[in-house]
C-alpha positions in Angstrom: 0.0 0.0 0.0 1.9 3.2 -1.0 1.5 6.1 1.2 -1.1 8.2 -0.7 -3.6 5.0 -0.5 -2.5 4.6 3.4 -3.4 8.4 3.5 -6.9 8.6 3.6 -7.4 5.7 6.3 -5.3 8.1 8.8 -7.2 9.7 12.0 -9.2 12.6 11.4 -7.0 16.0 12.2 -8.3 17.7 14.4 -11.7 15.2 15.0 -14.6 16.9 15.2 -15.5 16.4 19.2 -19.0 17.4 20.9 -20.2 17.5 24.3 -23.4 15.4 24.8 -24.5 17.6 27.3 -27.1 16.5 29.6 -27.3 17.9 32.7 -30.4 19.7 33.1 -32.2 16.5 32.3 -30.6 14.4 34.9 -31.2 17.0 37.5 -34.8 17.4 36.5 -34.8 13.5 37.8 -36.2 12.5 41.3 -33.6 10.4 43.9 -35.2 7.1 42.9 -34.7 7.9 38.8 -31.2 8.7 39.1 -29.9 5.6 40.7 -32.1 3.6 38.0 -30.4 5.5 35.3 -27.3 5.3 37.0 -27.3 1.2 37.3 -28.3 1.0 33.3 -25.3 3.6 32.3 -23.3 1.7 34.7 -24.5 -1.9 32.6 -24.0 0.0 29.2 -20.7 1.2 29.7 -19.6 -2.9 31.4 -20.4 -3.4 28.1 -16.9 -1.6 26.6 -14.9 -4.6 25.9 -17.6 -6.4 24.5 -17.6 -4.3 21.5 -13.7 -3.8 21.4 -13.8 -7.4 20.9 -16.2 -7.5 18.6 -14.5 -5.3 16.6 -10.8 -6.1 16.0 -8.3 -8.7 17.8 -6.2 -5.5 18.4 -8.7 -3.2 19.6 -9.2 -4.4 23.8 -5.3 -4.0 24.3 -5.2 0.0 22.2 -8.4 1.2 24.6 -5.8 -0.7 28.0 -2.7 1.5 26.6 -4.9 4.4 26.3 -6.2 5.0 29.8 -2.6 3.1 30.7 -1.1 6.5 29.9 -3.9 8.8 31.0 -3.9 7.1 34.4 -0.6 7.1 34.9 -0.2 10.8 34.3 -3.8 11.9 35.4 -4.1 13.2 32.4 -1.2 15.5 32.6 0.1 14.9 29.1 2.8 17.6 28.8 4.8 16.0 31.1 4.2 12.4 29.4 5.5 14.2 26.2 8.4 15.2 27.8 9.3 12.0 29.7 8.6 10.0 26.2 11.3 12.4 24.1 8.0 13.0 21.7 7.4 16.2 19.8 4.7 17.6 20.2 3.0 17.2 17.3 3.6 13.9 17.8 1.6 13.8 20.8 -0.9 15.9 19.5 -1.2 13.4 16.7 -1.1 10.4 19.2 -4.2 12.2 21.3 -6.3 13.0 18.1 -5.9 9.2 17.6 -6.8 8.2 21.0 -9.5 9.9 20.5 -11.6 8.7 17.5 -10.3 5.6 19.1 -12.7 5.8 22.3 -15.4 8.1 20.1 -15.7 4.7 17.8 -14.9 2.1 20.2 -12.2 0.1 18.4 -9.7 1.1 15.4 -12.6 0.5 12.7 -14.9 3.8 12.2 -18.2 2.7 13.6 -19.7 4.9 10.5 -17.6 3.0 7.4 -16.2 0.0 9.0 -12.8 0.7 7.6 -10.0 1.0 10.0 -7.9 4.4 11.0 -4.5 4.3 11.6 -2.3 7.4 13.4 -0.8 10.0 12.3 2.0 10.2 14.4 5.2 7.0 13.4 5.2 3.9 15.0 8.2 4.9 17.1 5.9 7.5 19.3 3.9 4.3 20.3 6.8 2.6 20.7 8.2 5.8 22.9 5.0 6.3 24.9 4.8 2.9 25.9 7.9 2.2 27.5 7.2 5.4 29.7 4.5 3.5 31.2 4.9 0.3 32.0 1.2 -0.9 31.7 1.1 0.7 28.9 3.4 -1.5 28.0 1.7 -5.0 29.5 -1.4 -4.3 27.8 0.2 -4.8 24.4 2.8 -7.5 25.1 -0.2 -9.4 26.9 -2.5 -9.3 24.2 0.8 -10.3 21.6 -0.1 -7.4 19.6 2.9 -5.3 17.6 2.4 -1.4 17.8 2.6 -2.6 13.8 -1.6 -3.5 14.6 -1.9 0.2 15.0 -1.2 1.1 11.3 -1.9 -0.2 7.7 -1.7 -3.7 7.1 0.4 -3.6 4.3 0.9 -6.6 3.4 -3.2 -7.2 3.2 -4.5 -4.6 2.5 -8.0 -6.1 2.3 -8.4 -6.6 6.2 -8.3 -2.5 6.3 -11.8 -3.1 6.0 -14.6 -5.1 8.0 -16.3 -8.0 6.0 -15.7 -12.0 5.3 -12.7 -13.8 6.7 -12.6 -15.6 3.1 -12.5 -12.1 1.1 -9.4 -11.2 3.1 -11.4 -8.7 5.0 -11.1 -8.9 9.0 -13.8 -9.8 11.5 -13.9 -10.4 15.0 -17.4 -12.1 14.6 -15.5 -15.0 13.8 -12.4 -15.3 15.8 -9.3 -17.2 15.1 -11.0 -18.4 12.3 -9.1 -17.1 9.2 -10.7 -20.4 7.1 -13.8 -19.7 7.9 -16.1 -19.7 4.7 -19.2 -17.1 3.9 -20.8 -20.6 2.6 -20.0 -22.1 6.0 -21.2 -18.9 8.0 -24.5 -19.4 5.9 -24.8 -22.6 6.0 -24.4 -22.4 10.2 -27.0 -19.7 10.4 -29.7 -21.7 8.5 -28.8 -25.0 11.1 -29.3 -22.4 13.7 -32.8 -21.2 12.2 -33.6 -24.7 12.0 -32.9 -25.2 16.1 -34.8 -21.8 16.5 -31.4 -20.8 18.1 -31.2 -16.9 17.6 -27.6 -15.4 16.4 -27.6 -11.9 17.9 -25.4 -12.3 21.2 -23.0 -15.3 19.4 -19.9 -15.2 17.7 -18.4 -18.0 15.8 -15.8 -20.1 15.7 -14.2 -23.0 12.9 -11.8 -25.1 15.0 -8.5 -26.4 13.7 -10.3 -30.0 12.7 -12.8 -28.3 11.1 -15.7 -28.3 13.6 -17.6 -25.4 14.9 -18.0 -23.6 18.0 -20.9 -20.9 18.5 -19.3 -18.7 21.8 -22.8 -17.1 23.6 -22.5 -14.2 25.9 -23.6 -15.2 28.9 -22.2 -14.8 33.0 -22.5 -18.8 33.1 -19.9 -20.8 32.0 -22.5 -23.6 31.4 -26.2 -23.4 30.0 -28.3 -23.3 32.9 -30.0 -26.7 34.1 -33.2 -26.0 32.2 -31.2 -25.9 28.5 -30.7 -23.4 26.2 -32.5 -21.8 24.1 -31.7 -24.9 21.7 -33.2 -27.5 24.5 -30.4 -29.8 26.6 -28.2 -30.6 23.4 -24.7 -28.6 23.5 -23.2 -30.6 20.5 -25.4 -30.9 17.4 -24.1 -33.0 14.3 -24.5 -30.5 11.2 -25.8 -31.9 7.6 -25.7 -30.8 4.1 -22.0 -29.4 3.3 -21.3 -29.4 6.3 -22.1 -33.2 6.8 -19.7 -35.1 9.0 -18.7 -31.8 11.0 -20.2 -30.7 14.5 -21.4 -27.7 16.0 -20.6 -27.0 19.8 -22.5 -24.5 22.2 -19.7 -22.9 24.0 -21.1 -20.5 26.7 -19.2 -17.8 28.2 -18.0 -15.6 26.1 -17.6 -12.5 27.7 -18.1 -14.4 30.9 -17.1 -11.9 33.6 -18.8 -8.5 31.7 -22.2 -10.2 31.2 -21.9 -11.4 35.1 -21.2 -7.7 36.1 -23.9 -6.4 33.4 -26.3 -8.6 34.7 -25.6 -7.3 38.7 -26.2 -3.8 37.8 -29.0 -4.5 35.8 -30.7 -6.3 38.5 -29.6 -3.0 40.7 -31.5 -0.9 38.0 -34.5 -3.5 38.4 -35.2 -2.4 42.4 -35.4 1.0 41.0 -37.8 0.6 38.4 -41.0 2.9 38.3 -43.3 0.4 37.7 -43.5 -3.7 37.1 -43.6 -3.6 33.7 -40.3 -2.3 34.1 -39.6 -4.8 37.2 -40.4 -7.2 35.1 -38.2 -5.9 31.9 -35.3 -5.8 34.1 -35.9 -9.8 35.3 -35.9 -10.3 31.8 -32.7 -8.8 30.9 -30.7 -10.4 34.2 -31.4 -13.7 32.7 -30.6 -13.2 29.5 -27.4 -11.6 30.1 -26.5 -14.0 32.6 -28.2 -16.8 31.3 -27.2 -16.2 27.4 -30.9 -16.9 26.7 -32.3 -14.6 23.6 -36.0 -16.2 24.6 -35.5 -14.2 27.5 -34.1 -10.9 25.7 -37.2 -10.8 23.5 -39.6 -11.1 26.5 -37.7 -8.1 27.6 -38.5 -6.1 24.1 -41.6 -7.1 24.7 -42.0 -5.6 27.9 -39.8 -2.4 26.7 -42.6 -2.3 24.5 -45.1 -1.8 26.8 -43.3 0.5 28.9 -44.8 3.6 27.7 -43.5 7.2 28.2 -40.9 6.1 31.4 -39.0 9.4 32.6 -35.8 7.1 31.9 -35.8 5.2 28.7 -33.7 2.6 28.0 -32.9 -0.4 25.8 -29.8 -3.1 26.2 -27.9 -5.6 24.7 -26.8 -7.2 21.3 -29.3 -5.1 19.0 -28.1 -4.3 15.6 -26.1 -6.3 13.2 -24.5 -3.9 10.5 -21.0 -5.1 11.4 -21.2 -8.4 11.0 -20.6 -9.1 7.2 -23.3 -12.2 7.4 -25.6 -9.5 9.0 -26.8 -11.9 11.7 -24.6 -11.5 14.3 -24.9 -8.0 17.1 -22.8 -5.6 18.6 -23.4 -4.6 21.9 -25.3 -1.1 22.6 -26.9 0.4 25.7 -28.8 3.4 25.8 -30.3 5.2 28.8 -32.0 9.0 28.4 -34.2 11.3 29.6 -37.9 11.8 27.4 -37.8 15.3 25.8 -41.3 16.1 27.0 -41.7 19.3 24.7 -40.1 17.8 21.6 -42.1 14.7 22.4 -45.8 16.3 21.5 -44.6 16.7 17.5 -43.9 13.4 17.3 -47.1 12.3 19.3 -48.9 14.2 16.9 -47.1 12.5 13.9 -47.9 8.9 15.5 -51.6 10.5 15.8 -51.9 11.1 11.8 -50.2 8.4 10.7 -53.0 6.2 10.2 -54.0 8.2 7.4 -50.7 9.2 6.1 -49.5 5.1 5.3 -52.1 4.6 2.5 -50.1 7.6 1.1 -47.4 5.3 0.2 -47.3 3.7 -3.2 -48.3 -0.1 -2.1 -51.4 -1.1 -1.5 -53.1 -2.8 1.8 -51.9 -6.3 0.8 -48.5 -5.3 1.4 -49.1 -3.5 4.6 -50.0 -4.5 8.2 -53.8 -5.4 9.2 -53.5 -2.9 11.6 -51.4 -0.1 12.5 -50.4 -0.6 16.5 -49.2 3.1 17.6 -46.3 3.2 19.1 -44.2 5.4 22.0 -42.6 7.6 19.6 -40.7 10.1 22.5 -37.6 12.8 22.0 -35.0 12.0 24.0 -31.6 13.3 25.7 -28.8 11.1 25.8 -26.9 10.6 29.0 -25.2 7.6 28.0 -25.4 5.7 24.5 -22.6 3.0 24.2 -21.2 1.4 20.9 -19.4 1.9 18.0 -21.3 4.7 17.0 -24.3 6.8 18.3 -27.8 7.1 15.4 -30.1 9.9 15.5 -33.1 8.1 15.7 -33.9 4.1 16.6 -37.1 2.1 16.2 -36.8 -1.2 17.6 -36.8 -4.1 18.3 -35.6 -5.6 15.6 -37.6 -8.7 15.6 -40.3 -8.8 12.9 -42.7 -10.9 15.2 -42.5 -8.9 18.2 -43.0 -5.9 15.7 -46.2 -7.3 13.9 -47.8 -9.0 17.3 -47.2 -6.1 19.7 -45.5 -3.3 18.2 -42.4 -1.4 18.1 -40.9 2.1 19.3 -39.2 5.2 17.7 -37.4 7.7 19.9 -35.4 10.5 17.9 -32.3 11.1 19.7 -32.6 15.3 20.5 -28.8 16.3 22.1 -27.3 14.2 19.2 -29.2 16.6 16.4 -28.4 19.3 17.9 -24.8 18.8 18.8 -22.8 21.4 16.7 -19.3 21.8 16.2 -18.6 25.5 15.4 -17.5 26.6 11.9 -18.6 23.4 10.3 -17.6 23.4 6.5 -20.3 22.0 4.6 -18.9 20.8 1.1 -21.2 20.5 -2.4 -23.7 22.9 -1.3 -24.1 26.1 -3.9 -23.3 29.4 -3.1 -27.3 30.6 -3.5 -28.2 27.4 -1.4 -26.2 28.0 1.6 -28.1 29.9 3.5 -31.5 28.7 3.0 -29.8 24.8 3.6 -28.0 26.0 6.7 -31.5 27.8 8.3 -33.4 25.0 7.5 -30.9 21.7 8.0 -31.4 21.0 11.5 -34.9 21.3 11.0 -35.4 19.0 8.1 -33.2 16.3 9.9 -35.8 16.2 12.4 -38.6 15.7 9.9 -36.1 13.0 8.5 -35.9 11.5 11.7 -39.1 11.1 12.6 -40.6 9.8 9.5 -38.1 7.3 9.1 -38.7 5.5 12.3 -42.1 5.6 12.3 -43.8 5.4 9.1 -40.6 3.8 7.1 -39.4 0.7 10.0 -42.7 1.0 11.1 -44.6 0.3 8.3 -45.0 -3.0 5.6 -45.9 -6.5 6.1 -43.7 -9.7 5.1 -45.8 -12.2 3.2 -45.1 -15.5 5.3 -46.0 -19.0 5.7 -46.4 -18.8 9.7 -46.2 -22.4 10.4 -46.8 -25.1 7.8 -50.2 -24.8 6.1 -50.8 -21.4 7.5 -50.6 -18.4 5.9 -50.9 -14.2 7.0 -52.1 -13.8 3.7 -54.7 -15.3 1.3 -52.6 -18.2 -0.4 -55.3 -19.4 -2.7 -55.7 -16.2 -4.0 -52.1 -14.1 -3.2 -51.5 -10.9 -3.8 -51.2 -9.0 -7.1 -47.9 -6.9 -7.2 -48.2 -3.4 -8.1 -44.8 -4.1 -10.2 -45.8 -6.8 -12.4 -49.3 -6.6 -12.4 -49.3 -11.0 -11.2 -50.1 -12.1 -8.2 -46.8 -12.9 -6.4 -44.9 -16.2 -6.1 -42.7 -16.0 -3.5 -43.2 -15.4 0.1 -41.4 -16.1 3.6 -41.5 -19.8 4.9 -41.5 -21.1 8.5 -38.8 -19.6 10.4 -37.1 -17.7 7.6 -36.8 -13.7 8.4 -36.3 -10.8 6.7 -32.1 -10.8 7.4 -32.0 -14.3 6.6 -33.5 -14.1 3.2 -31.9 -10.9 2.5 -28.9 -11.9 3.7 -25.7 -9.2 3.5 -28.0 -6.4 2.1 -30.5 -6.5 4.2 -29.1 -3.6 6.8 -28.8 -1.5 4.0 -31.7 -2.2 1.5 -34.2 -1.8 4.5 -32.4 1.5 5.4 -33.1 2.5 1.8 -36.5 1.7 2.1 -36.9 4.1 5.3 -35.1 6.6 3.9 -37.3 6.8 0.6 -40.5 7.0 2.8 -39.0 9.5 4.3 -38.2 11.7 1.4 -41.7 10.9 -0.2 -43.8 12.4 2.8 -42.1 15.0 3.8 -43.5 16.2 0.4 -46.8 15.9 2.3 -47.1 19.7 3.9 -49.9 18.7 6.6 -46.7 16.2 8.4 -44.6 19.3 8.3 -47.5 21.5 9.6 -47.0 18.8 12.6 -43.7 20.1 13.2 -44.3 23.5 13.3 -43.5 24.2 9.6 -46.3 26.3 7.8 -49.7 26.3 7.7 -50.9 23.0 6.0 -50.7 24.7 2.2 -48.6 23.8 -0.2 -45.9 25.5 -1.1 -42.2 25.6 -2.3 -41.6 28.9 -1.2 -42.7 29.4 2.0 -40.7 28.0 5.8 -42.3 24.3 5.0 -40.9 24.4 1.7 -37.6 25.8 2.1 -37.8 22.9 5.2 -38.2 20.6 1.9 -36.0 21.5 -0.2 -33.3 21.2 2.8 -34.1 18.0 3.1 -33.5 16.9 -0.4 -30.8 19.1 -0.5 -29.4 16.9 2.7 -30.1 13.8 1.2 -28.2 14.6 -2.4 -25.5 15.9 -0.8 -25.2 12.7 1.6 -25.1 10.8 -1.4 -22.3 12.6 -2.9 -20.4 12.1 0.2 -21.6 8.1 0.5 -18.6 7.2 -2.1 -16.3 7.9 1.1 -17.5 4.7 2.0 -17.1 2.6 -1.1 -14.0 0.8 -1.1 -12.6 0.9 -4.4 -10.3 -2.3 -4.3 -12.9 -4.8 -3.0 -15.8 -3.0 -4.2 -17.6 -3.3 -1.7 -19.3 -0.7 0.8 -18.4 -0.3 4.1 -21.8 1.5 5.6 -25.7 1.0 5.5 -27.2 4.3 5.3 -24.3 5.4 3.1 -25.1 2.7 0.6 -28.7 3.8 0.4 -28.2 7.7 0.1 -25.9 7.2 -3.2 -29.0 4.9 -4.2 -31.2 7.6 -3.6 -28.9 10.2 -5.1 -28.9 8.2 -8.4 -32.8 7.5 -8.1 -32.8 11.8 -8.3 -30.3 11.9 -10.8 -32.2 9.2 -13.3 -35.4 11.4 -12.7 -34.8 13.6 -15.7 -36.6 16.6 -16.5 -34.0 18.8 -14.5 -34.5 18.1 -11.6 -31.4 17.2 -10.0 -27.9 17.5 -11.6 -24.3 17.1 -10.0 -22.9 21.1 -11.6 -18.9 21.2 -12.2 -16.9 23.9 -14.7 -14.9 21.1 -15.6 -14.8 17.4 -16.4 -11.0 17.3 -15.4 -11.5 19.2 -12.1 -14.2 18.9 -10.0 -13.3 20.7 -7.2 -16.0 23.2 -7.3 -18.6 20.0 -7.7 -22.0 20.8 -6.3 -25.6 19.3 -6.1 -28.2 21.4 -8.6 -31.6 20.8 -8.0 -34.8 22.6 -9.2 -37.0 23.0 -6.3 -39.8 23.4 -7.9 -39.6 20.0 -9.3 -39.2 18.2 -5.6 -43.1 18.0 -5.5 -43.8 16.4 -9.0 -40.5 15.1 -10.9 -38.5 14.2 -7.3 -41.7 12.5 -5.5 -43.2 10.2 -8.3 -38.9 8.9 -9.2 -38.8 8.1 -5.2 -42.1 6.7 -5.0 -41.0 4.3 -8.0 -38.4 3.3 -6.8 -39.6 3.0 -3.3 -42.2 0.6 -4.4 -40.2 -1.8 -5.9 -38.0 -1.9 -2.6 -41.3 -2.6 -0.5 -43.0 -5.0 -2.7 -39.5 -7.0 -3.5 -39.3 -7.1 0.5 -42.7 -7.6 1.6 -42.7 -10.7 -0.9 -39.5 -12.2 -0.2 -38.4 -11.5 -3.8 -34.8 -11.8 -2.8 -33.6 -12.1 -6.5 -35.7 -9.3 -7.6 -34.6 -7.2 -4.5 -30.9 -7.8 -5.2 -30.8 -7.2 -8.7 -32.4 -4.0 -8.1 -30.4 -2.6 -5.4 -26.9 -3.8 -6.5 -28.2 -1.9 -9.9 -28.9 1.2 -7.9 -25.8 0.9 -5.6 -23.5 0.6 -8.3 -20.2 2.8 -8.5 -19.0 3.2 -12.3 -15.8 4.2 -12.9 -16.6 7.8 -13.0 -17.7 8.0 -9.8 -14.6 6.1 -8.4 -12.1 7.7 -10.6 -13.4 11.6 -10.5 -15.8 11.8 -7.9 -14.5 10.0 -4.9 -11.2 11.5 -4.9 -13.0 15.0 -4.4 -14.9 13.9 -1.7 -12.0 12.7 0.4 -9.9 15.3 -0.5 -13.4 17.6 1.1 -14.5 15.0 3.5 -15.3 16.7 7.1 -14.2 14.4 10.2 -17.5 12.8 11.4 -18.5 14.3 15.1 -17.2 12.0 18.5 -19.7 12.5 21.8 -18.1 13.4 24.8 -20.5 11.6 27.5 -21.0 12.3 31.3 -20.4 9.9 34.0 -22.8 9.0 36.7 -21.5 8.2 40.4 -23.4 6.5 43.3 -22.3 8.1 46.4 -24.9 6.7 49.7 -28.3 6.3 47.2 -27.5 9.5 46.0 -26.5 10.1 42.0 -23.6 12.9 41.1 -23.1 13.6 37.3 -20.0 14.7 35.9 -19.5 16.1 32.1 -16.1 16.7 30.5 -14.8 19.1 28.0 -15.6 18.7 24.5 -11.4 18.1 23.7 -9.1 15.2 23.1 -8.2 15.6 27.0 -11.7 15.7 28.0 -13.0 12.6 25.9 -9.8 10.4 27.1 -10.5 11.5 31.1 -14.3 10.8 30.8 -13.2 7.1 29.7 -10.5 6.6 32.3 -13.6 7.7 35.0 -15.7 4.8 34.3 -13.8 2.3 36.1 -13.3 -0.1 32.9 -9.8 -0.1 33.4 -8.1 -3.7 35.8 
């Protein structure tokens, strides 16, 4: 890899660091709602080196050296300079490092999946470590070279998350370099087959060529009623994988789910009501347990927990990392409900009823009934993973979802966190002011249709249990595409992911995202936020709101090819993915409506986004309902060769895009923002907060407080 390639894989300089400031929230809590909060930060941040390890072999023993060194000099880093014969720009270099480090948890961008490397040479690791000596231990004890740090060189493939047998890297499957994406597939379907769910698993192949599944749990052993797979721990597998075996290895992350599960039953004696009682239970055992029966019983309950002063959710819960898109990181979120910002979205749960047969399906492709869900604003106090959303609806499972429902919180401190003088590239000069008035704005509306009425709408076609059917089977559906009823459905204990397979995350992202550009169109939703008056209209606050909003979403996809990996071809982040998808979708609308505007084909740094506005409403709305119809009906129907076809179309990068385009937008990329969280201490049943400074120092000291460190 020569050193302009390694170049755009090195830390951001300076990162772009925010203070998820929270403080008037938590104070607004009584005695009894702190130490609840408290006990579920406490289990979300015990959680850390779950996700280091799920991200890179490398990445527990780079987060020990880190707060190694801060502890050592209490954060006094001058003097750490000194004593280490660094420059300081070395050291500046080292810190900016550190700290999209801790700000993605792990040396792979939470946002991308491709890994960042320092600035500063290998000999100021080298120099900084033997300063301190656990810095030191915690990279001779993990048998890591500072060489980990930086670019693998020799493979350059593993600078990026994704299949073993590609030559990517994943810590989903460790110690398994062999490992197949056949055999990975082939495990999962065994696993559907056992009704064994993948979330909180990792996988291992063995040296003779068997399998071990590792399941986070705080036993060592299942517990004496089984698993969730009955008594069995060793199954014999069939098909291509006939003759090999597959063993139920509990314990992974043994002492963190044991110390998880502790706090959460602390949490649990503070709960508000029993619903929530009961949620906690719920969790306890499955963290210490291992048991995903018992996680969903706690979605269900989370569920049912409506409007809670201190919301929550916990555990493995998304699976964008893992290149199989089965397996979960860890995440825990705990916040404070918005109560002002809340009634907008109330209202938007209120209408939307008569705002889903808007949508270009019909009701054969969409749920008997629409269950309305909690939709609440809320401030962060602690959110920990690789990366931290805007906006969440969960759970994730489609049964719990169609049976009982679902919720959407938007995330308020993380929209509005700002860092000052923020450049904002492909924008036009005569745009700039009405984007930057009107961005924040628009996001919200973004936000809160994409939960709710994209994730929260469509039904899957299925085969429930052999011989029954959610639809009419003798007489199926027509499809609005083909104009024939359809032919393919899902069958007993297939899901949405395992059909779908890899593109699943990002195809289903897509489909949220287009539903959200196609009614924000609709001027009575943005009435509900406090835009206009109901009438439409280009020109006035609503549509200017609009237009930011498409102006938002062309300009994303622009920058999406930041993400696209050039040498495997392959993208490295959902929502990415599907904004360059919906880009293109504009782009192919003709008429004028949206072009990419350049003075030259051999220089495009002055490359900007053109669209008419006054097209958003007829040319722009009817090319994203098209396309957004196809999406729905190809998912709904389990048309996974349809659905594939039609999205690896749309998500294509030609070479003029690679060649011209993506160079631009590193060369204009912006450093994507790190959160700078607060700390909660227990101090005789009473609940002390502590925020840090939005700077490199801050964001290292704020990890070092929350006692993660041996």
């Amino acid at each position: 890899m020569d050193n302009q390639s390694q170049s755009q894989y090195y830390a951001d300089s300076p990162p772009t660091i925010v203070p998820l400031s929270i403080k008037p929230h938590f104070e607004a809590l009584t005695d009894q709602q702190k130490l609840y909060a408290h006990n579920l930060s406490r289990a979300a941040f015990l959680g850390t080196r779950i996700v280091l390890r799920q991200v890179s072999p490398e990445s527990e023993a780079i987060f020990d050296f880190i707060i190694a060194l801060q502890q050592a000099y209490h954060g006094y880093w001058p003097k750490l300079q000194e004593d280490a014969g660094v420059s300081e720009q070395a050291l500046k270099q080292f810190l900016e490092y550190a700290t999209q480090f801790l700000g993605n948890l792990g040396n792979y961008k939470g946002f991308g999946d491709s890994k960042f490397i320092p600035r500063c040479p290998p000999e100021t690791i080298e120099a900084l470590a033997s300063t301190v000596p656990k810095a030191k231990e915690a990279l001779e004890k993990s048998k890591i070279a500072v060489a980990a740090l930086y670019a693998t060189t020799d493979a350059p493939a593993k600078m990026h998350l994704g299949f073993p047998d590609k030559g990517h890297l994943s810590a989903y499957y460790p110690d398994s370099p062999d490992i197949t994406q056949d055999e990975i597939e082939q495990i999962s379907a065994f696993m559907a087959e056992k009704k064994l769910l993948p979330e909180n698993t990792r996988l291992k192949k063995t040296k003779d060529g068997n399998f071990q599944l590792l399941i986070a749990s705080g036993l060592s052993k299942p517990p004496p009623e089984g698993s969730d797979a009955g008594p069995e721990t060793v199954f014999d597998l069939s098909g291509k994988l006939h003759g090999k075996k597959l063993e139920l290895v509990f314990g992974d992350h043994i002492e963190e789910m044991a110390k998880i599960a502790l706090h959460i039953k602390k949490a649990g004696s503070n709960a508000a009501n029993d619903t929530q009682k009961r949620m906690m239970d719920e969790y306890a055992k499955s963290f210490g347990s291992g048991s995903l029966n018992a996680f969903k019983e706690s979605q269900k309950l989370w569920v049912k927990d409506i409007g809670p002063a201190v919301e929550t959710n916990i555990g493995f819960i998304e699976t964008y990392r893992d290149p199989a898109n089965v397996r979960a990181e860890w995440e825990g979120l705990v916040a404070m409900v918005n109560k002002q910002r809340t009634q907008a979205f109330q209202k938007l749960v209120d209408t939307a009823p008569s705002m889903i047969p808007k949508l270009p399906w019909g009701k054969d492709f969409e749920k008997d009934k629409f269950s309305a869900p909690d939709f609440t604003s809320l401030e962060v106090l602690t959110f920990n993973g690789s990366g931290i959303p805007a906006g969440i609806n969960i759970p994730n499972y489609d049964d719990i979802r169609q049976a009982i429902g679902f919720k959407n919180v938007s995330l308020g401190n993380v929209l509005s966190a700002k860092a000052p003088k923020e450049p904002i590239p492909f924008i036009r000069s005569e745009d700039l002011e009405l984007y930057q008035a009107n961005r924040d704005q628009a996001f919200e509306v973004q936000v809160g249709i994409h939960e709710l009425l994209g994730h929260g709408t469509g039904k899957l076609l299925q085969e429930t249990s052999p011989g029954e059917y959610n639809f009419d089977a003798s007489k199926p559906p027509v499809s609005p595409i083909t104009h024939k009823p359809i032919s393919t459905y899902y069958k007993p204990g297939q899901t949405w992911s395992s059909v779908f397979g890899g593109i699943s995350a990002s195809y289903e992202e897509c489909r949220a995202e287009c539903v959200a550009m196609a009614l924000s169109c609709d001027f009575d939703i943005l009435k509900i936020f406090g835009f206009g008056d109901g009438t439409v209209d280009v020109n006035n606050q609503a549509g200017d709101v609009l237009y930011a909003g498409y102006l938002s979403m062309a300009r994303a996809g622009i920058a999406a090819v930041e993400f696209w990996d050039p040498k495997s071809r392959k993208w490295g982040q959902a929502h990415m993915q599907a904004r360059f998808s919906i880009l293109k979708t504009f782009l192919e609308a003709g008429d004028g409506f949206t072009i990419l505007d350049y003075s030259s084909s051999d220089d495009l740094s002055d490359l900007t986004v053109k669209m008419d506005k006054d097209k958003i409403l007829t040319v722009g709305r009817k090319a994203v309902e098209k396309y957004l119809q196809k999406l729905h009906v190809f998912k709904s129907s389990a048309d996974v060769a349809s659905g594939r076809k039609l999205y690896d179309d749309m998500t294509e990068v030609d070479e003029w895009w690679a060649s011209k385009v993506r160079p631009e937008v590193l060369r204009r990329k912006t450093p994507r923002k790190v959160f700078v969280q607060a700390n909660t201490y227990e101090n005789d049943g009473k609940v002390e907060l502590k925020e840090y400074e939005p700077t490199c120092e801050g964001m290292i000291q704020s990890w070092s407080e929350r006692g993660l460190y041996p």
